[in-house]
C-alpha positions in Angstrom: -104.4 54.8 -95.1 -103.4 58.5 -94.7 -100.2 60.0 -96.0 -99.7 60.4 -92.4 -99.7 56.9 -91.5 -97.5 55.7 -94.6 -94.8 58.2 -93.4 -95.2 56.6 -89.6 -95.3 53.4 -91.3 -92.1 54.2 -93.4 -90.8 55.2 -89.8 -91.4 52.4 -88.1 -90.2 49.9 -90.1 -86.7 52.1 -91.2 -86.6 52.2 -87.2 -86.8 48.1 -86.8 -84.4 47.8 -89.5 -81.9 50.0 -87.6 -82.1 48.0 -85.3 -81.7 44.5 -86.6 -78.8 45.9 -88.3 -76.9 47.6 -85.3 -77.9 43.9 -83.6 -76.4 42.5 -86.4 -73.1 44.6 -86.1 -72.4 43.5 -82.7 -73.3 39.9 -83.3 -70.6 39.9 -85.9 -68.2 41.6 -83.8 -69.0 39.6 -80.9 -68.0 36.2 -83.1 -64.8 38.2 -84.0 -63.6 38.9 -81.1 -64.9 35.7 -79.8 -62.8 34.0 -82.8 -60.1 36.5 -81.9 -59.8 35.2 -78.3 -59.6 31.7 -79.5 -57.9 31.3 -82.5 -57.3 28.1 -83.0 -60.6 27.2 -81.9 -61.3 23.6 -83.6 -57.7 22.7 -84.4 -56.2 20.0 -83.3 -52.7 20.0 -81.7 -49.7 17.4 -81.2 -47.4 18.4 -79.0 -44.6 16.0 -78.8 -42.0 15.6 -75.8 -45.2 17.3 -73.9 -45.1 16.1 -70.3 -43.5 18.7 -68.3 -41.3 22.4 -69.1 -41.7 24.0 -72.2 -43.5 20.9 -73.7 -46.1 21.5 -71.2 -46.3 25.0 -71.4 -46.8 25.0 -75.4 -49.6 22.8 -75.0 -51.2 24.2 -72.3 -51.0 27.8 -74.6 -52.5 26.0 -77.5 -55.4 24.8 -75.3 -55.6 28.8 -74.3 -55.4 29.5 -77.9 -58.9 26.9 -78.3 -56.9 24.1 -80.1 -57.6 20.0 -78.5 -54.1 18.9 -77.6 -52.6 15.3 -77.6 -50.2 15.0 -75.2 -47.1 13.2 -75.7 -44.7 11.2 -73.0 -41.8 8.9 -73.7 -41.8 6.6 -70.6 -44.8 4.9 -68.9 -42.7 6.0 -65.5 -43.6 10.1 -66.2 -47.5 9.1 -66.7 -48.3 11.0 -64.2 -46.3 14.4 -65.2 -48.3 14.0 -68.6 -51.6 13.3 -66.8 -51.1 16.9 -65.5 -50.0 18.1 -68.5 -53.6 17.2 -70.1 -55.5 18.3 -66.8 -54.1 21.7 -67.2 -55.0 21.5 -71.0 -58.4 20.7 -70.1 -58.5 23.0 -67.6 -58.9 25.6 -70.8 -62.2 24.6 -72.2 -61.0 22.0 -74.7 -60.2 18.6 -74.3 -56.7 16.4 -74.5 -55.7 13.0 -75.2 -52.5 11.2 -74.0 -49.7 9.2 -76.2 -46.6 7.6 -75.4 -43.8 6.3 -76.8 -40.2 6.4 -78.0 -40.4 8.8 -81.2 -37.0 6.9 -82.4 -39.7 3.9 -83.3 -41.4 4.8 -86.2 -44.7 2.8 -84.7 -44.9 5.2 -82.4 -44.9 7.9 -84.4 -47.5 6.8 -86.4 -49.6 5.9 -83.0 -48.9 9.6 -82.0 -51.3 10.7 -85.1 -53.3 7.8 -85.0 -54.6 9.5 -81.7 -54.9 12.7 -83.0 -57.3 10.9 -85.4 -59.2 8.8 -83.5 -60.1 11.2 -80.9 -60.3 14.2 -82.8 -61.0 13.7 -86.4 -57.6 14.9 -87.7 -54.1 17.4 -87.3 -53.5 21.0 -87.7 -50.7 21.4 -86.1 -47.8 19.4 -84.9 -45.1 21.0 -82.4 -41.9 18.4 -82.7 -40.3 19.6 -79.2 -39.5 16.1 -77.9 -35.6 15.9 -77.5 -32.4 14.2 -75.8 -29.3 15.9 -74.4 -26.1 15.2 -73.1 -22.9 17.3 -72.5 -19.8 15.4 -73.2 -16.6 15.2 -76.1 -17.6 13.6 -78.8 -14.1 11.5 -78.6 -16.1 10.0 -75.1 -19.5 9.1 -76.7 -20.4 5.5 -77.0 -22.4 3.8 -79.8 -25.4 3.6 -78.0 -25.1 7.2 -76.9 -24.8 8.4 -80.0 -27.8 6.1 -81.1 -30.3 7.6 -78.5 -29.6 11.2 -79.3 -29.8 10.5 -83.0 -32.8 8.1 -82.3 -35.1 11.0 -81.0 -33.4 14.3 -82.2 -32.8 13.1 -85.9 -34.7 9.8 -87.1 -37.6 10.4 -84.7 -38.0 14.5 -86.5 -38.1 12.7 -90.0 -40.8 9.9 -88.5 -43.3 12.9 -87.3 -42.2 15.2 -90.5 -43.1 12.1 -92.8 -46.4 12.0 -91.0 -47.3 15.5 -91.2 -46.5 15.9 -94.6 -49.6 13.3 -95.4 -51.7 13.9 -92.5 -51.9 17.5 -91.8 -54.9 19.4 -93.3 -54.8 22.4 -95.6 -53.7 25.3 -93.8 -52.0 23.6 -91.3 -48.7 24.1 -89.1 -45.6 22.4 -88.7 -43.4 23.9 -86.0 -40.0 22.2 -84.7 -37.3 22.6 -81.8 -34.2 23.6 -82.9 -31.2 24.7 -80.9 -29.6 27.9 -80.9 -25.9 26.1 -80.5 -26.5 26.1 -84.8 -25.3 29.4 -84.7 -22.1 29.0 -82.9 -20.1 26.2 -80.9 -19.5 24.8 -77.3 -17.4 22.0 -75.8 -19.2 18.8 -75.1 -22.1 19.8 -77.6 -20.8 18.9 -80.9 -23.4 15.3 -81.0 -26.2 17.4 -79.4 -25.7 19.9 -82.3 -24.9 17.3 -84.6 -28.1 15.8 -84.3 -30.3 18.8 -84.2 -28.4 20.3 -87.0 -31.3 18.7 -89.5 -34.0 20.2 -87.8 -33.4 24.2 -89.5 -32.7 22.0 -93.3 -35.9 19.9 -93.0 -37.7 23.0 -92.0 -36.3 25.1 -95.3 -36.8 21.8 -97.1 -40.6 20.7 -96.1 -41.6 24.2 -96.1 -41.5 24.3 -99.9 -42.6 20.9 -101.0 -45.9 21.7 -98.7 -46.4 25.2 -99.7 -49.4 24.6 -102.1 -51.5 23.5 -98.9 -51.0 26.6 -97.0 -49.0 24.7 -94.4 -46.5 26.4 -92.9 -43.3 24.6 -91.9 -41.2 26.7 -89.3 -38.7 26.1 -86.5 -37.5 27.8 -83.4 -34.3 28.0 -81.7 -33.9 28.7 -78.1 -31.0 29.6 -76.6 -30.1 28.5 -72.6 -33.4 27.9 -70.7 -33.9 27.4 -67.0 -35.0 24.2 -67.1 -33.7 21.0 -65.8 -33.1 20.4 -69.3 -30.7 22.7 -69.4 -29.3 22.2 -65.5 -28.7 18.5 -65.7 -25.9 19.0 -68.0 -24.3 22.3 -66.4 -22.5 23.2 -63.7 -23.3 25.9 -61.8 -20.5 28.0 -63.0 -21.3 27.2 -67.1 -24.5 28.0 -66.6 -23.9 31.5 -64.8 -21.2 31.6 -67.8 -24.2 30.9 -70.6 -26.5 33.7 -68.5 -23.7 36.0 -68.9 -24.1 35.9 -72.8 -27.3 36.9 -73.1 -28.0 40.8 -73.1 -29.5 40.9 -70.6 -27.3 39.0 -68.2 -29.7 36.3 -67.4 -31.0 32.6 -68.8 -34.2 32.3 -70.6 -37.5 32.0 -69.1 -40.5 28.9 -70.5 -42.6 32.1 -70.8 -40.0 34.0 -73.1 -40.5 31.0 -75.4 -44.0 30.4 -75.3 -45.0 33.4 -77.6 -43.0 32.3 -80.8 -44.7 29.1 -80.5 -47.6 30.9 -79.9 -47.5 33.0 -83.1 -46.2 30.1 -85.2 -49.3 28.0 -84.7 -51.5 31.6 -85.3 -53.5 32.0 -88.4 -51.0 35.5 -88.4 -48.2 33.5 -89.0 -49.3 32.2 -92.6 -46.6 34.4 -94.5 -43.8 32.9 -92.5 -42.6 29.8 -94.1 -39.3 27.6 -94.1 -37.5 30.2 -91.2 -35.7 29.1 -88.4 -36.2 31.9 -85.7 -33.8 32.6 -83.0 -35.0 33.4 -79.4 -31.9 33.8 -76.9 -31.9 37.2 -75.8 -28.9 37.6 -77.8 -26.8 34.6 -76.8 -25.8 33.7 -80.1 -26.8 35.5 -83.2 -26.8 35.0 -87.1 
């Protein structure tokens, strides 16, 4: 062979290297952006108090976000509110799986991750969204009032925290409902508050005794939100009163929550740990 053919030779093959590489390039770019787009991609989600509002909207982001979902519902009468729940969670490539149950029963509870096991090999993140209200003075509250806000805002919290702290894989996230009515007070609140108050000292608590497995234990803490949530226990004069708080004059939208959430259950969020973070617009502030 001619010194004339090495050098072509030489050529050729620097030529078919450049090009593997550049091919190369994109291919891992292409699997970062792709892992960009989806970044819970193989997670596994629960989603408590899931069936319709901002329940349903967190878990239908996760899906978005590439995480498997299971959807939780209290009553066997809203089925069919969850059922849609999961359709539009499936509806984003991944797949969902239903639960019921009164969280205030620690069976249940422990059924709620059972399912997350047993159809999808495990939890990395649990949302704890599921909630009771009601708006009256404390001095008017009846024993079994008091008992059913308690069951599911308090006792149920510490069922799914329990849980999480042994079930949740390395790396995980914890993320729970808190209230913004912790930074500041409001007639006929004080056992709604009262029993959401543990929510931001679990959080603080939790977040340190599970910090060695990179699992993040956060909480977030909306103010008024145009929900029925909200609506069943206003009139139409407190609520345009609570609207007037805000800055900007107005309640909160489901999709001005959805991105805390969102960023909470991100791999982004890993340095935030043990906060309670307060989305209201400005209602209350602290």
């Amino acid at each position: 062979m001619t010194n004339s053919d090495n050098s072509i030779s030489r050529r050729s093959m620097l030529t078919r290297m450049g090009v593997a590489a550049v091919a190369g390039a994109a291919a891992t770019q292409a699997s970062a952006q792709t892992a960009g787009a989806k970044p819970l991609a193989g997670r596994v989600a629960i989603v408590s108090g899931a069936r319709n509002n901002m329940g349903r909207a967190f878990s239908v982001k996760l899906a978005e976000m590439g995480a498997n979902v299971v959807v939780h519902y209290h009553r066997a009468e809203t089925r069919d509110q969850a059922e849609e729940t999961a359709r539009l969670v499936e509806a984003k490539g991944v797949r969902a799986a239903l639960t019921m149950g009164d969280l205030g029963q620690v069976e249940n509870v422990r059924a709620m991750y059972d399912t997350a096991e047993q159809a999808f090999g495990g939890v990395d993140i649990v949302l704890n969204h599921a909630g009771a209200i009601l708006k009256k003075p404390l001095a008017e509250f009846s024993d079994d009032e008091f008992e059913r806000l308690d069951a599911i805002n308090n006792r149920g919290l510490f069922y799914s925290l329990r849980e999480a702290a042994m079930r949740v894989r390395n790396g995980g996230r914890i993320i729970n409902t808190g209230t913004s009515l912790l930074a500041g007070a409001a007639p006929g609140y004080t056992i709604y508050s009262g029993t959401k108050a543990p929510v931001e000292e679990y959080t603080r608590m939790l977040a340190k005794e599970l910090g060695a497995k990179r699992i993040t234990v956060n909480s977030f803490a909306p103010g008024p939100v145009d929900t029925p949530f909200f609506h069943e226990q206003e009139t139409e004069q407190s609520a345009a009163y609570a609207a007037r708080l805000s800055t900007e004059q107005r309640l909160g939208a489901i999709d001005d929550i959805v991105p805390i959430v969102a960023f909470l259950a991100s791999p982004e969020s890993q340095w935030v740990n043990g906060q309670t973070v307060w989305i209201n617009g400005g209602y209350l502030t602290r």
